[in-house]
C-alpha positions in Angstrom: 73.5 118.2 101.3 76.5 117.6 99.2 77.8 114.3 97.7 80.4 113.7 100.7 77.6 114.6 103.3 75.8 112.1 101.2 78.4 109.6 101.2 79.4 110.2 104.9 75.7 109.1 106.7 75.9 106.0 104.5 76.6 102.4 105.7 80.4 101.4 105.1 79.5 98.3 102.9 77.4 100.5 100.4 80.0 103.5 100.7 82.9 100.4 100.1 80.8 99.4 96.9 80.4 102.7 95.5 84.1 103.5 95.8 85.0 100.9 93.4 83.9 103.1 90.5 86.9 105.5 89.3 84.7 108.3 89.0 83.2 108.1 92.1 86.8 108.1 94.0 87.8 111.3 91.5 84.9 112.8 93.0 84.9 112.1 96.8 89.3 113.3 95.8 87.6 116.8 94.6 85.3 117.0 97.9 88.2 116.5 100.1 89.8 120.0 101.7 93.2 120.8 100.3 94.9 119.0 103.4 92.9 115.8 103.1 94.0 115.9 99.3 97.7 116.2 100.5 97.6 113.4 103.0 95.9 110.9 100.4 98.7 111.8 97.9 101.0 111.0 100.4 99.3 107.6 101.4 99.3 106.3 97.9 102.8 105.8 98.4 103.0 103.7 101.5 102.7 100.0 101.3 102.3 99.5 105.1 99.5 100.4 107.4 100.6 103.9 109.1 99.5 104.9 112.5 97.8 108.5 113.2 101.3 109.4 115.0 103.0 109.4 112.0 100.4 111.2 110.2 100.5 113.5 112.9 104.5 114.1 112.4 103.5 115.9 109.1 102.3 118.8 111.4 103.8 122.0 112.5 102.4 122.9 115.8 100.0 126.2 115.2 98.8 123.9 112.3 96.8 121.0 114.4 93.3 122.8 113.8 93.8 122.1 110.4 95.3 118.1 110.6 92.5 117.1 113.0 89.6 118.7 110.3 91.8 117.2 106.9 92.2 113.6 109.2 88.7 113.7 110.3 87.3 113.7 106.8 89.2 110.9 105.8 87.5 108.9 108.7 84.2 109.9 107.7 84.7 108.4 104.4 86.1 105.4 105.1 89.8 106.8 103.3 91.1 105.5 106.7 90.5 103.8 109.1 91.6 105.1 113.3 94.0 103.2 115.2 91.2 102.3 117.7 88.1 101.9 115.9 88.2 97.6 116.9 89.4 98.6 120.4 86.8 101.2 120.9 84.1 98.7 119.1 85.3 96.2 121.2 84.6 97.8 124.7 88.3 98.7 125.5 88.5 102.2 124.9 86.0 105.0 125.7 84.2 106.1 123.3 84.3 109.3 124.3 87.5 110.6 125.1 89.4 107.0 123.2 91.1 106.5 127.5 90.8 102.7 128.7 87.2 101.5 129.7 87.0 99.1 133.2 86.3 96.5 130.3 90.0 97.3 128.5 91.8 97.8 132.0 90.6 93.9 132.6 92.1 93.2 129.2 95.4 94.1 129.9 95.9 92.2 132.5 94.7 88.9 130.6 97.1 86.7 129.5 98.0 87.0 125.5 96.3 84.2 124.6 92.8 85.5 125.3 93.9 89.2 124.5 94.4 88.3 120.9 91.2 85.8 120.5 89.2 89.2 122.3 90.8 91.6 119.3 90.3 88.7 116.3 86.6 87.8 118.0 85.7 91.4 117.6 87.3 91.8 114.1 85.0 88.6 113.1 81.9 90.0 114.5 82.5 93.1 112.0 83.3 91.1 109.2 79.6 88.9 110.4 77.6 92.5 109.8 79.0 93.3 106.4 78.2 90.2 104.4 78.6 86.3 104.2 81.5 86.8 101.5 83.5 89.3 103.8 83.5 86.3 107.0 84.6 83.7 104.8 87.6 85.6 103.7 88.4 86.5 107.6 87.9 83.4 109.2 90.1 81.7 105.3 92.5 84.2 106.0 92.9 84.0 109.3 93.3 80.2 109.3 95.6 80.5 106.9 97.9 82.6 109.3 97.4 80.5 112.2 99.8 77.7 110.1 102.8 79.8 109.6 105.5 80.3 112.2 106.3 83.2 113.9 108.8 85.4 111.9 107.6 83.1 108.8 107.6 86.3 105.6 103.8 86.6 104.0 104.7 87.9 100.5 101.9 90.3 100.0 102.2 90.4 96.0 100.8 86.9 95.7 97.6 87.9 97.9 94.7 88.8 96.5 93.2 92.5 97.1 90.8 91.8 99.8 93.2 89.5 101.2 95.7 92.7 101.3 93.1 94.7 103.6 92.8 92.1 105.8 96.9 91.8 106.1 96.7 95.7 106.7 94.4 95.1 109.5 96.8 92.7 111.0 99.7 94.9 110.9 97.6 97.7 112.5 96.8 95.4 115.2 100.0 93.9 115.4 99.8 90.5 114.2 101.9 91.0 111.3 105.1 93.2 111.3 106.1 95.1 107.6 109.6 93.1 106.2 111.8 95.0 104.1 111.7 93.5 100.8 109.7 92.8 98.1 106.5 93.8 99.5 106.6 91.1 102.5 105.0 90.7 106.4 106.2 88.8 108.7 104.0 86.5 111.4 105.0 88.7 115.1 104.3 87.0 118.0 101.2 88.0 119.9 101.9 89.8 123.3 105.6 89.6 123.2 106.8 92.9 124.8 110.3 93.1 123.5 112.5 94.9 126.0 109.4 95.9 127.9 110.9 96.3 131.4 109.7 97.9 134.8 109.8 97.4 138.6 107.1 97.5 141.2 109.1 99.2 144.3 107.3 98.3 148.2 108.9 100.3 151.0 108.3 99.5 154.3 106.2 102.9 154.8 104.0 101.7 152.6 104.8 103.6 149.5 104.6 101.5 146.3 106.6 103.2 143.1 106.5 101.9 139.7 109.5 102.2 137.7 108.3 101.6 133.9 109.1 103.2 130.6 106.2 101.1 129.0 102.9 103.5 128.0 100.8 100.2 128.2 101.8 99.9 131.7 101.7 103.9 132.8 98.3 103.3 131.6 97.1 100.8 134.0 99.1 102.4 136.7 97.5 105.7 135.9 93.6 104.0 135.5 94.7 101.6 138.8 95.0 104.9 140.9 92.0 106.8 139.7 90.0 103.8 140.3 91.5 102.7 143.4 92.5 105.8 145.1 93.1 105.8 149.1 89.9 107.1 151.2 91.9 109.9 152.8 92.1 111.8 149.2 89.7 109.7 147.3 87.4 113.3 147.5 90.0 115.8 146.6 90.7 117.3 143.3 93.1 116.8 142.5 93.7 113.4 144.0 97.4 113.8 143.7 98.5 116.4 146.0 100.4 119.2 143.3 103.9 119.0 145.4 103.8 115.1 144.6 102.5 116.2 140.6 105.6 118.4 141.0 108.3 116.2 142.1 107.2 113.5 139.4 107.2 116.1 136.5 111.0 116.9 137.8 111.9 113.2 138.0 110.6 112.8 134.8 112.4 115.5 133.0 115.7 114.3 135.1 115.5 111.3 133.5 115.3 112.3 130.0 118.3 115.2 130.3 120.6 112.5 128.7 120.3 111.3 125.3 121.5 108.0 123.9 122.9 108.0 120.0 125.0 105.5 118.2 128.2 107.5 116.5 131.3 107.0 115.3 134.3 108.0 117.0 137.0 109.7 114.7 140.8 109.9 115.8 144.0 109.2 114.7 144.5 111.5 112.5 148.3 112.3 113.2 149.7 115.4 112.2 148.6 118.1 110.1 145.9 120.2 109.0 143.5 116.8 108.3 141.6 116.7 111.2 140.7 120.4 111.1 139.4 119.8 107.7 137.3 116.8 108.4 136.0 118.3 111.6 135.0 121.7 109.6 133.4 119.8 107.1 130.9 117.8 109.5 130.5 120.4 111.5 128.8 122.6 108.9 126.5 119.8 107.8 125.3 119.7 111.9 126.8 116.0 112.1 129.1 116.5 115.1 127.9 115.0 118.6 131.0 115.8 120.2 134.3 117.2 120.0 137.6 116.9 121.6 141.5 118.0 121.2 142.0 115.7 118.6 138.8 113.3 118.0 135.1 114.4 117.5 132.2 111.7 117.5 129.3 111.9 114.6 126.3 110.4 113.7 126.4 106.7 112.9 124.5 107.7 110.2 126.7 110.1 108.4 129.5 107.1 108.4 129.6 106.5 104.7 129.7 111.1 104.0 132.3 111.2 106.8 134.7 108.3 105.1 134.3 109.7 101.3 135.3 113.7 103.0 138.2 111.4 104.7 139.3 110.0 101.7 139.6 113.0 99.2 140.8 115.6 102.0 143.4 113.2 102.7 144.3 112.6 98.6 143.9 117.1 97.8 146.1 117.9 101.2 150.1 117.9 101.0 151.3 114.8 102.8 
C-alpha cells in the first residue's frame, strides 16, 4: 500500500487535517498521475467552484479513459469534490448509476422553499459528523446569508478560509452565483428558473407531448414514463416502440438545424475596393457568419478587430 492508497481509505476529517502540512500536499501532488497533476495546476487558478462539465471540456474525445482515471483520483483524495456527492448523500440521486432516485423525483416537484431546506438540512447533517467546530461555522454562516438580499455581492476577500469553502459549496449548489469583480458572490434566488419554459400538450386522442428545453424537466418526464408506463407496453423492451424513438431523435435534430448568434452587420461601404478588403481580412480569421453582395455579418465578438481593420484599410487605401 502506498501513501495515496493510504490516504484514500482514510476518513475525510483526518485526510482534511493531514493536508494542512505543505509537505504532505507536495507529496499526495507527486502521487497524482500526470493528468491529475495537470488538472490541479489548472484549478489553482480558478476562484469559483467549477463543475465536472467544464472539466470535462478539457478532453478530446479518444482521451476520456484517461479524464475519468486523472478525475477519479482527485475524488478519492478529497482534491475535489463531485457535483452530486450532497444529492446522492441526500437520497436524490442513485448511487449507482448518479440517475434520480423515487426519493429525488418527489423533490422536484416540491415547492423551492422545502427543496432548499432538504439540500441545506443534508449539508448540516455532514457538517454534524465532522466536528462541533465545523457545524458552528455552517449553521454561523449560513445565518449570516439568510440576512442579505437577493443579488446583495458577498466579498469573498473579507471571509475567512473556512468560511471560503463553505461559499464554494453554495455556489456549487447554487445559492450563491460568482460576480465579476474583486473576488465577489452574489445571494441567487433559490429555485428561480430564469427563462425556464415548456408546454404540456393534451390532444383529444389522448396523446400528451411535452414541449421543454429544460434537462430538470426531461428528467422527470423521462423517470415519469419509466415509472408510470401504460399496461399495454409496460412489459416490452423497449417500452418505447423504436419508430416513436425514431421520430423523436428526428424532431430533435430538426430543431437544432438552426443556430442563433449575435453579430454585427457590416454595410455601407460605398464604392471601391474597401469592402473587399475588410471582408478578406475577417474571412481569413473564420469571423464571417454570413455574406452578401455588398454586406457580410460577423461575430459580435470580433466588433472591436473588425472596427480597428475598418479604420486603417480605410486611412492605407486611395480615397
Amino acid at each position: 500500500m502506498d501513501l495515496r492508497q493510504y490516504l484514500e481509505q482514510l476518513p475525510p476529517i483526518k485526510r482534511d487535517k493531514l493536508y494542512e502540512s505543505v509537505w504532505t500536499v507536495q507529496a499526495v501532488f507527486r502521487s497524482l498521475c500526470p493528468l491529475a497533476k495537470s488538472y490541479v495546476l489548472r484549478l489553482l487558478t480558478l476562484d469559483s467552484p467549477f463543475s465536472q462539465g467544464f472539466a470535462a471540456s478539457w478532453v478530446k474525445p479518444g482521451s476520456l479513459k484517461q479524464h475519468h482515471t486523472a478525475m477519479q483520483q482527485l475524488q478519492d483524495l478529497s482534491i475535489i469534490q463531485p457535483d452530486t456527492e450532497l444529492l446522492a448523500s441526500a437520497g436524490l440521486l442513485s448511487s449507482a448509476n448518479g440517475s434520480v432516485s423515487e426519493r429525488g423525483f418527489h423533490f422536484l416537484l416540491q415547492p423551492p422553499d422545502k427543496q432548499l431546506w432538504t439540500i441545506l438540512h443534508e449539508y448540516i447533517k455532514e457538517a454534524e459528523d465532522q466536528a462541533g467546530t465545523a457545524l458552528h461555522g455552517v449553521l454561523s454562516f449560513l445565518l449570516q446569508l439568510g440576512f442579505r438580499r437577493v443579488g446583495q455581492a458577498l466579498p469573498l476577500g473579507g471571509l475567512a478560509p473556512w468560511e471560503r469553502g463553505i461559499a464554494a459549496h453554495m455556489m456549487q449548489l447554487g445559492l450563491l452565483y460568482p460576480f465579476k469583480g474583486p473576488q465577489q458572490a452574489v445571494a441567487g434566488q433559490a429555485g428561480a428558473a430564469a427563462g425556464a419554459q415548456g408546454h404540456i400538450i393534451v390532444e383529444s386522442n389522448y396523446r400528451v407531448y411535452g414541449y421543454t428545453s429544460s434537462p430538470v424537466q426531461i428528467a422527470i418526464l423521462e423517470l415519469f414514463c419509466r415509472k408510470h408506463p401504460h399496461r399495454n407496453v409496460a412489459g416490452k423492451t423497449p417500452i418505447v416502440p423504436e419508430v416513436v424513438s425514431d421520430q423523436l431523435r428526428l424532431w430533435e435534430a430538426d430543431t437544432h438545424r438552426v443556430r442563433m448568434d449575435a453579430a454585427t452587420l457590416y454595410d455601407s461601404f460605398g464604392p471601391g475596393p474597401l469592402f473587399d478588403e475588410v471582408l478578406t481580412f475577417a474571412n481569413d480569421r473564420g469571423l464571417v457568419l454570413w455574406r452578401g453582395v455588398d454586406s457580410f455579418a460577423a461575430a459580435e465578438s470580433a466588433h472591436d478587430v473588425i472596427r480597428d481593420a475598418i479604420v486603417q484599410l480605410r486611412a492605407r487605401l486611395p480615397t
